[in-house]
C-alpha positions as a printed NumPy array, in Angstrom:
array([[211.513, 119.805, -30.441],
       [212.761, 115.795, -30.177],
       [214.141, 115.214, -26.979],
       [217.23 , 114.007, -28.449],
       [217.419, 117.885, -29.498],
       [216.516, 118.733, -26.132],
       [219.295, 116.49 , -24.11 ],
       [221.865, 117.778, -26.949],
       [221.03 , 121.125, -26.107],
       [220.965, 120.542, -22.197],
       [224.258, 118.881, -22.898],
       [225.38 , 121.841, -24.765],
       [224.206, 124.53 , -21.977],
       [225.973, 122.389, -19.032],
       [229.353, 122.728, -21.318],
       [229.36 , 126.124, -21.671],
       [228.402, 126.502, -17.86 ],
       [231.366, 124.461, -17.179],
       [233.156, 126.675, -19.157],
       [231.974, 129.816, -17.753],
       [232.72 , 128.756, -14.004],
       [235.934, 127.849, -14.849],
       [236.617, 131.196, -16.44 ],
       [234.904, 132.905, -13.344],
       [237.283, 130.683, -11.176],
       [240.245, 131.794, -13.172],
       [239.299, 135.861, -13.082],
       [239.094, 135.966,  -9.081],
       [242.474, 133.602,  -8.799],
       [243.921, 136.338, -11.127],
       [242.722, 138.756,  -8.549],
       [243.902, 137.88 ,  -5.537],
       [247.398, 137.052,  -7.498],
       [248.365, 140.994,  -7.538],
       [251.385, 142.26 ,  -9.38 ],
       [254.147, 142.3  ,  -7.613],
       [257.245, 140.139,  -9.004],
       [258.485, 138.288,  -6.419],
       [259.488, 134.871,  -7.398],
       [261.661, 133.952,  -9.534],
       [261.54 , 130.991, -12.271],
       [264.261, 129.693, -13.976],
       [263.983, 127.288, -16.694],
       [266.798, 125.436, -18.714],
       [266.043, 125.868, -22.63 ],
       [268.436, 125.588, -25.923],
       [270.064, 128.316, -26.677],
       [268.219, 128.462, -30.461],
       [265.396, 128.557, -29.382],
       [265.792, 131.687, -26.698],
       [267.285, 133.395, -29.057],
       [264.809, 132.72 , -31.672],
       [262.633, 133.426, -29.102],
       [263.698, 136.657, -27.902],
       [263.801, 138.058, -31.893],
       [260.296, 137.534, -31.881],
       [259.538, 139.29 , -28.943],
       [261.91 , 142.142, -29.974],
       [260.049, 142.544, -33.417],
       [257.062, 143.01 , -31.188],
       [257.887, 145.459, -28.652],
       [258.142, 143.191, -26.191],
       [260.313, 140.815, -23.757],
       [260.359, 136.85 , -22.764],
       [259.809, 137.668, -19.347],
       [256.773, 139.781, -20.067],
       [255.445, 136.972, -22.674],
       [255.918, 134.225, -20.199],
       [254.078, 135.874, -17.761],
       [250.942, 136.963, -20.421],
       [251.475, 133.288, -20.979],
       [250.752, 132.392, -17.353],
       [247.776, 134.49 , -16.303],
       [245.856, 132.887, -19.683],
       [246.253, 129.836, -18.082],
       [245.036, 130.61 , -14.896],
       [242.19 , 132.637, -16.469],
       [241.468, 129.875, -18.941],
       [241.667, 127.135, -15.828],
       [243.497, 124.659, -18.436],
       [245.984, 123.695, -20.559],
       [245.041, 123.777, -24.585]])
């Protein structure tokens, strides 16, 4: 093995470390977040795109609130934005 091969794969390793705490970060804020509702957001969006929005989550079984909040807790779990 080079050690160009080497440092790519140390470089690779400390990624996917970085990656891993951040997850591990995200899993014990989720944690301590609980599940009791009690907050409220409210956001200002066109009225298209709600409604469009709420078809979609009617076809599956589902509501904006409850997609919104799935939303949320993959960010925190994730640690970032994609």
């Amino acid at each position: 093995m080079s050690s160009k091969d080497f440092l790519s794969d140390l470089s690779t390793l400390a990624k996917e470390s970085v990656v891993r705490k951040k997850a591990l970060e995200g899993e014990e804020k989720l944690d301590t977040i609980g599940t009791q509702a009690d907050a409220t957001i409210t956001i200002r969006v066109n009225k298209t795109l709600k409604d469009e929005f709420t078809k979609v989550c009617k076809k599956n079984h589902s509501t904006p609130s409850r997609e919104v909040k799935l939303f949320m807790n993959e960010i925190i779990r994730k640690q970032k934005l994609d």
